[in-house]
MIPALO-297905 format. One line per 4 residues: their letters; for each residue x, y, z of N, C-alpha, C. Coordinates in steps of 0.02 Angstrom, whole numbers, plus 50000, padded with zeros to 5 digits. Each point is the difference from the previous one (the first is absolute). Example, Ala and Ser with C-alpha at 12.3 -4.5 7.8 and 13.67 -1.06 7.14 Angstrom:
MIPALO-297905
as) 50660,49716,50390,49955,50059,50000,50045,50060,50000; 49982,50053,49964,50042,50059,50003,49961,50055,50037
//
This chain:
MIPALO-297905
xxxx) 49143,49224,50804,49968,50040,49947,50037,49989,49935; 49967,49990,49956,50041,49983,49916,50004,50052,49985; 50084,49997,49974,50037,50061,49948,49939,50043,49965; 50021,50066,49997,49925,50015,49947,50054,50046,49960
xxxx) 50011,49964,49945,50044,49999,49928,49959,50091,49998; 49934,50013,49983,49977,50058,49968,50028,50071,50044; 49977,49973,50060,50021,50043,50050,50076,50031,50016; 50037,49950,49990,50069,50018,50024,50014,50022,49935
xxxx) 49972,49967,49944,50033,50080,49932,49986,50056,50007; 49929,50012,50009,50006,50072,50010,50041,50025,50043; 50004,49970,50070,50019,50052,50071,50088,49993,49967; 50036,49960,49984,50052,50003,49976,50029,50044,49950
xxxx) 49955,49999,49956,50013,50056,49945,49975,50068,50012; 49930,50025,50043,50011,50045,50036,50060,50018,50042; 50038,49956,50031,50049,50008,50059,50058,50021,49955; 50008,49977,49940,50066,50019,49975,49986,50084,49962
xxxx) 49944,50039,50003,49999,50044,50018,49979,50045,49917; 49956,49939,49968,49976,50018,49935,49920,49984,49982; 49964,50038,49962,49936,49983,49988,49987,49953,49931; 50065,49982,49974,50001,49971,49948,49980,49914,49987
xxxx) 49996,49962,50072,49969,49955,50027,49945,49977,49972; 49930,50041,50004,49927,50028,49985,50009,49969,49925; 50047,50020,49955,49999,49972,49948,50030,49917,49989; 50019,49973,50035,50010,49917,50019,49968,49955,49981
xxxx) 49923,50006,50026,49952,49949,49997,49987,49985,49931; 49981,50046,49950,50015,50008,49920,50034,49946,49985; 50067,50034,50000,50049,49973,49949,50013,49924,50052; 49992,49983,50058,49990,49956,50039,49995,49946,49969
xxxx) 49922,50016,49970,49947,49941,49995,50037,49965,49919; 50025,50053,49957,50030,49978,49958,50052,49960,50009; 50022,49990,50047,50063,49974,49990,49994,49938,50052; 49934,49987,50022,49963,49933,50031,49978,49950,49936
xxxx) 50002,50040,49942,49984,49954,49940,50060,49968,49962; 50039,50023,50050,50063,49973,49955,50023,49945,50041; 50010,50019,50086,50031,49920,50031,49952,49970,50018; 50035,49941,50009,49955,49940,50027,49968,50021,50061
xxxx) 49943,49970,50010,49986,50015,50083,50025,49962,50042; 50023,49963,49978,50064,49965,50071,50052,50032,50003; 50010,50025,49955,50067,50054,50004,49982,50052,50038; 49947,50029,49995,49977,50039,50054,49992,49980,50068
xxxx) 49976,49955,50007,49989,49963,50058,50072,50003,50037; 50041,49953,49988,50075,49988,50023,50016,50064,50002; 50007,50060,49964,50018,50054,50021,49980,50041,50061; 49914,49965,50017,49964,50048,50058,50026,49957,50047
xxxx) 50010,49930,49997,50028,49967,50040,50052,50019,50050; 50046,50022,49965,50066,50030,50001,50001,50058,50066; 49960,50049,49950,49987,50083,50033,49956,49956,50070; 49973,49960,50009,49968,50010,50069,50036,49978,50033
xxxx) 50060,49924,49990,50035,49980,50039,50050,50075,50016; 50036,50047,49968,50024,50059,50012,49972,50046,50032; 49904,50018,50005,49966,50032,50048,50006,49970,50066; 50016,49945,49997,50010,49973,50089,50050,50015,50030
xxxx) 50070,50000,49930,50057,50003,50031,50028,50064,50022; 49964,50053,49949,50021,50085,50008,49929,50011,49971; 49935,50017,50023,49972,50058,49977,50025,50061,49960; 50039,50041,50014,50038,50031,49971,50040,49986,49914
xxxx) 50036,49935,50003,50022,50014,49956,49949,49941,49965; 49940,49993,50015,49946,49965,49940,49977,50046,49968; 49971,50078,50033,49989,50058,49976,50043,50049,49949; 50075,49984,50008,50044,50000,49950,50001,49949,49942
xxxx) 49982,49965,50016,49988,49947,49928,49968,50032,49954; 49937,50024,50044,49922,49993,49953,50014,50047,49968; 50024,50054,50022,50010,50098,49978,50054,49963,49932; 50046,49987,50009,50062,49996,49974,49979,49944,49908
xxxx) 49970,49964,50030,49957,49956,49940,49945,50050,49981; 49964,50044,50023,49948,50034,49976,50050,50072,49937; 50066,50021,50039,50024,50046,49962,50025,49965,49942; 50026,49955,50012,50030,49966,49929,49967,49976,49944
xxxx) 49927,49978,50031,49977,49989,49946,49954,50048,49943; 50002,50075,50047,49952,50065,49970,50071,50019,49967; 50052,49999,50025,50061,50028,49958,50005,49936,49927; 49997,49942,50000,50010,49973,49941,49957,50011,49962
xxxx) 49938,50011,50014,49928,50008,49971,50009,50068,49974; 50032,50054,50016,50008,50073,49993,50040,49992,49950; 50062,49974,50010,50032,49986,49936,49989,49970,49944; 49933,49967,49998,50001,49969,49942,50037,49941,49982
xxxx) 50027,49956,50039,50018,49945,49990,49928,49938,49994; 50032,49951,49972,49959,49944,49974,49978,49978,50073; 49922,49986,50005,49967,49960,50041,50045,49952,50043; 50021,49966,49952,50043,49935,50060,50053,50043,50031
xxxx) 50035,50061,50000,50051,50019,50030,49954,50036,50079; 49946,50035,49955,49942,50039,50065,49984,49947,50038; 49966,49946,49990,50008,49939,50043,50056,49976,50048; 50058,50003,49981,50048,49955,50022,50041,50048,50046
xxxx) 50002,50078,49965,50013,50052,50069,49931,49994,50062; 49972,49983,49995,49950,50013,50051,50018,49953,50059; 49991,49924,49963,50019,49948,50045,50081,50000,50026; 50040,50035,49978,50070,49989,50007,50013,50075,50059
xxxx) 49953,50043,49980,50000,50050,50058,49969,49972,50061; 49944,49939,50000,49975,49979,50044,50068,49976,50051; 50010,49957,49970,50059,49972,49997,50064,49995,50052; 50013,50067,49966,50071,50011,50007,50043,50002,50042
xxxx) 49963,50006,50064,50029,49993,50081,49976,49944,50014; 49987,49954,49973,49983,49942,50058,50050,49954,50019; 50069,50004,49964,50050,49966,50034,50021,50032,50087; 49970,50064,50001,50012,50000,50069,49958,49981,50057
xxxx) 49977,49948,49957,49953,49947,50092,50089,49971,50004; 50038,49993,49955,50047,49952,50032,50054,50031,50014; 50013,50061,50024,49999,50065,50059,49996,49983,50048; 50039,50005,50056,49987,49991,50079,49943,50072,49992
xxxx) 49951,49987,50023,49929,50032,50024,50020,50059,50043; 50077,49995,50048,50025,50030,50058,50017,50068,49958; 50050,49963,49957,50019,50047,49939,49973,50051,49958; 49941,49969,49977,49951,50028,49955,49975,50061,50029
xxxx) 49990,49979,50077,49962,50068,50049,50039,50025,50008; 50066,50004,50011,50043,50040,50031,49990,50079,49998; 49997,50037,50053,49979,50065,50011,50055,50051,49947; 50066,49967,50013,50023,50068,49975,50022,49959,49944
xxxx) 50078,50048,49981,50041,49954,49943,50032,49949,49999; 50005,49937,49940,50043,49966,50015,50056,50011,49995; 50071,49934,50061,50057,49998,49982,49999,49983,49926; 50090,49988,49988,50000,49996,49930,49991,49930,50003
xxxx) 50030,49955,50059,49957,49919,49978,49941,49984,49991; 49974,50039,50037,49911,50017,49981,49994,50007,49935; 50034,50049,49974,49961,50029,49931,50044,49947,49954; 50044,49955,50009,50013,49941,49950,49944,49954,50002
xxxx) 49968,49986,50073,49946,49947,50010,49934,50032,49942; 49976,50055,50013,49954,50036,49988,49993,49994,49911; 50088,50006,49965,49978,49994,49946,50026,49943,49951; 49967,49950,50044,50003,49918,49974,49907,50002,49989
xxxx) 49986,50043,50015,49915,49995,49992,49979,49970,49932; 50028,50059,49956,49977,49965,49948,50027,49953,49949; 50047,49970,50027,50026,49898,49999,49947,49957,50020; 49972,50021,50058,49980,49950,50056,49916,49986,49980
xxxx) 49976,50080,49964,49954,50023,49956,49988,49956,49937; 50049,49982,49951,50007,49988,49935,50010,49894,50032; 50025,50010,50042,50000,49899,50004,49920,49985,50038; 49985,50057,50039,49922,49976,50012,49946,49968,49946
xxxx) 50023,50066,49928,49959,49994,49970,50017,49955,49946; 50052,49981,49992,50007,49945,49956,49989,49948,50033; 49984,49975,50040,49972,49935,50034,49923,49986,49969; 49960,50075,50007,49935,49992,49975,49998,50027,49923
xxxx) 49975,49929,49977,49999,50001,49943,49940,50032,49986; 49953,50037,49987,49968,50042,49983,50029,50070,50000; 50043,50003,50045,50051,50077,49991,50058,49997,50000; 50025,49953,49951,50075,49985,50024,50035,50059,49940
xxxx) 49945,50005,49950,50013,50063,49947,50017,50068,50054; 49967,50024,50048,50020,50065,50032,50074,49980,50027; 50004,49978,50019,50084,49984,50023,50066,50046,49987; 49996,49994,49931,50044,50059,49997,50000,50055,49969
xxxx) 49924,50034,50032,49976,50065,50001,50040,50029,50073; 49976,49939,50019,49999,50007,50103,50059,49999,50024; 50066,49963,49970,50062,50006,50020,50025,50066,49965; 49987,50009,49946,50035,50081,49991,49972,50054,50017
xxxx) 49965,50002,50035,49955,50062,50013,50049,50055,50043; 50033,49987,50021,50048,50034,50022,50064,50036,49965; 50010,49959,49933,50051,50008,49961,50011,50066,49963; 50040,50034,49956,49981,50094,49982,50037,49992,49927
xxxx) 49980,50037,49958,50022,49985,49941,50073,50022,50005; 50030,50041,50034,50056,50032,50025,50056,49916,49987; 49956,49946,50023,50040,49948,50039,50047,50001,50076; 49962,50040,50030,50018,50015,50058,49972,49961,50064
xxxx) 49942,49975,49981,49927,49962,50042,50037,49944,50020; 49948,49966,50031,50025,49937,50027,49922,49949,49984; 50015,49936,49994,50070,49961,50043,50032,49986,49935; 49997,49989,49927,50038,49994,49959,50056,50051,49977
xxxx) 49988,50060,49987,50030,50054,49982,49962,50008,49931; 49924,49979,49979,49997,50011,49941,49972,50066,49985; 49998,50019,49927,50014,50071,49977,49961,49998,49931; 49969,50075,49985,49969,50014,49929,49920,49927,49995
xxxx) 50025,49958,49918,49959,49972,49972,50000,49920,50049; 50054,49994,50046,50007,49940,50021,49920,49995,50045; 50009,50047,50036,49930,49992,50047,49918,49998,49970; 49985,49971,50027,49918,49982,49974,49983,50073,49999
xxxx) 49941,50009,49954,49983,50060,49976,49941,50012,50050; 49963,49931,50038,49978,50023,50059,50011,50001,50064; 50067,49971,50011,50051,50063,50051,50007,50038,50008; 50022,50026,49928,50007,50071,49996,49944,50056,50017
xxxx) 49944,49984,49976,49928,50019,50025,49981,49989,50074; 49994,49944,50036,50025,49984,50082,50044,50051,50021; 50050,50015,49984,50057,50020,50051,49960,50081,50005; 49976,50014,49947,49962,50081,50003,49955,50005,50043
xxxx) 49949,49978,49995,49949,49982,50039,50041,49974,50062; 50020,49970,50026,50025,49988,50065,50051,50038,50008; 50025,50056,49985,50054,50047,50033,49934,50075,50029; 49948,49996,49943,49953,50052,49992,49980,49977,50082
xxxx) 49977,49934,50004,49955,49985,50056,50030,50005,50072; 50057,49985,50000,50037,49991,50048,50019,50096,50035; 50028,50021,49952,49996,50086,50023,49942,50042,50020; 49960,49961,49981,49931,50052,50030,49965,49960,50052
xxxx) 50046,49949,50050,49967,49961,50030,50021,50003,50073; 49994,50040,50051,50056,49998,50058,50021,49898,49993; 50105,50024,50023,50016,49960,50019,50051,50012,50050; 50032,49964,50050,50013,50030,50057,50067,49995,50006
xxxx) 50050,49983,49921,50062,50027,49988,50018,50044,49932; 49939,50040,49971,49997,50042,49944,49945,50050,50004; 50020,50062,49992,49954,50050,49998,49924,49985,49959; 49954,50013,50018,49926,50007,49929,50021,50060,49978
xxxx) 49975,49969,49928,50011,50080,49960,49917,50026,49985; 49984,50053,49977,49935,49997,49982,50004,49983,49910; 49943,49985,49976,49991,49973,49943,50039,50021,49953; 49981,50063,49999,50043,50051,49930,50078,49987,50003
xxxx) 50019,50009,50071,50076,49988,50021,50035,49922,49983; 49962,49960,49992,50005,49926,50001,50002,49994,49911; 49967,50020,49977,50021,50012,49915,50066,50055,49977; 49999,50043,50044,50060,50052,49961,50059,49938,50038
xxxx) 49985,49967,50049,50077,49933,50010,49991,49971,49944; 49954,49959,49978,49990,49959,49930,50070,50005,49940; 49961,50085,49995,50036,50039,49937,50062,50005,50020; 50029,50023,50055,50042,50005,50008,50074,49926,49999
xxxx) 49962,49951,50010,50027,49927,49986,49990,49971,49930; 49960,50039,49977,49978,49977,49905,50077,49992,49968; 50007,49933,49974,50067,49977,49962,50033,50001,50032; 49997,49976,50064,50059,49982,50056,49972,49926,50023
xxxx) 49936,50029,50053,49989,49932,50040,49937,49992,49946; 49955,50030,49967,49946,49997,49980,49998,50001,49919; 49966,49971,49961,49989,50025,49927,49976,50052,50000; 50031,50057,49963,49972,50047,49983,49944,50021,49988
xxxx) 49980,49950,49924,49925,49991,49976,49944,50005,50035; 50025,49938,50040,49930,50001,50056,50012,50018,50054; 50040,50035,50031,49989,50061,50031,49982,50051,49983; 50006,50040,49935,49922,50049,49975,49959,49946,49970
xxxx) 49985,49966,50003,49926,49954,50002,49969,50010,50051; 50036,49996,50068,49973,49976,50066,49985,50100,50037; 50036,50044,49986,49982,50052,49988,49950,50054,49958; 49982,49975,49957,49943,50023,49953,49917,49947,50022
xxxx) 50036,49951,50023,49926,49968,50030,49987,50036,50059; 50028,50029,50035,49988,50055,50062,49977,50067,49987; 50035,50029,49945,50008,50072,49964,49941,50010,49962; 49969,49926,49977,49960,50015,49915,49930,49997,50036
xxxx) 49979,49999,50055,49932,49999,50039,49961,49952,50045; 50063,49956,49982,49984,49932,50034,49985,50029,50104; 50038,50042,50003,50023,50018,50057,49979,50069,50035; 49949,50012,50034,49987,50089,50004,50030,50004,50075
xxxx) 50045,49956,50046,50033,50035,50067,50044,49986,50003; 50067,49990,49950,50054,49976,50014,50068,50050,50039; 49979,50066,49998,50033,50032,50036,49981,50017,50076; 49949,49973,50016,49954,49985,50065,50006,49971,50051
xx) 50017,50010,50051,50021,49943,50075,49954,49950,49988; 49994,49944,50010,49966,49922,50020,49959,50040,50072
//
């Protein structure tokens, strides 16, 4: 059965436990006028070779690229940045096909050699994509996505203005997605709870800014169940 790109946005962005999704297709279509359609292509490419490998975390892609790019769009950043968070949220885990698979599933937590393997992801992420030259620009969206303005992140230690500004947008959207998502070595939080963490990391691991960006797109109506069980 072929990937169905439409489908797994919604159920994904439903799953991360927001109605703010619904508004996607919109600002979507705009931002189909900006890349190439091979750039699109190689990207769906990507997400399906990852639906084979984890169902799961292809559904994390889609959510995680769907939040980033309603949060850049919310903010008011220039078109090419709303674009380039979208695809770079697509993105952003796909260095872990090169993850032992054993690993990736692992029921509970990892050791700590585990969690050194685990966060070479987004290295392994950023040389994928510089190979393909149609996305060799996301590259190092995709290796810092992990990184905190703090300079605390990994794998560089970079900090503040060093990190791509749609990293910085990624890492929100994928901390948002990840807490409201059962995982089977971290509590789910419910929605509301998963933003007061946000704030509470604002100018540590997170930009401030757009962490009330990424809060007022929830708050300002985008959102009518965020205090609501899934």
């Amino acid at each position: 059965m072929p990937y169905d790109d439409a489908h797994a946005l919604e159920a994904a962005g439903f799953q991360a436990g927001t109605e703010v999704v619904r508004y996607a297709p919109h600002v979507r279509e705009s931002v189909r006028t900006l890349v190439a359609a091979e750039e699109i292509e190689q990207v769906d490419l990507l997400l399906r070779v990852m639906a084979g490998f984890d169902a799961a975390s292809a559904e994390h892609l889609e959510a995680v690229g769907t939040m980033a790019m309603l949060l850049a769009d919310h903010c008011k950043f220039a078109p090419q940045i709303v674009s380039t968070s979208l695809l770079a949220g697509r993105l952003h885990d796909i260095g872990k096909l090169a993850i032992s698979r054993t690993l990736l599933l692992k029921p509970g937590p990892p050791t700590p050699a585990e969690w050194e393997e685990l966060k070479l992801h987004p290295i392994h992420g950023g040389a994928t994509l510089a190979g393909l030259p149609r996305l060799k620009r996301l590259a190092p969206c995709i290796i810092a996505h992990h990184e905190r303005v703090d300079g605390r992140g990994y794998p560089y230690g970079l900090g503040g203005d060093e990190i791509p500004i749609e990293s910085q947008i990624v890492a929100i959207a994928e901390a948002f997605c990840a807490m409201t998502v059962p995982r089977p070595y971290a509590p789910t939080l419910l929605p509301g709870d998963a933003l007061a963490e946000l704030e509470r990391c604002a100018g540590t691991q997170f930009t401030a800014e757009l962490v009330d960006g990424f809060v007022d797109m929830f708050r300002s109506g985008r959102s009518v169940t965020i205090e609501s069980p899934r």
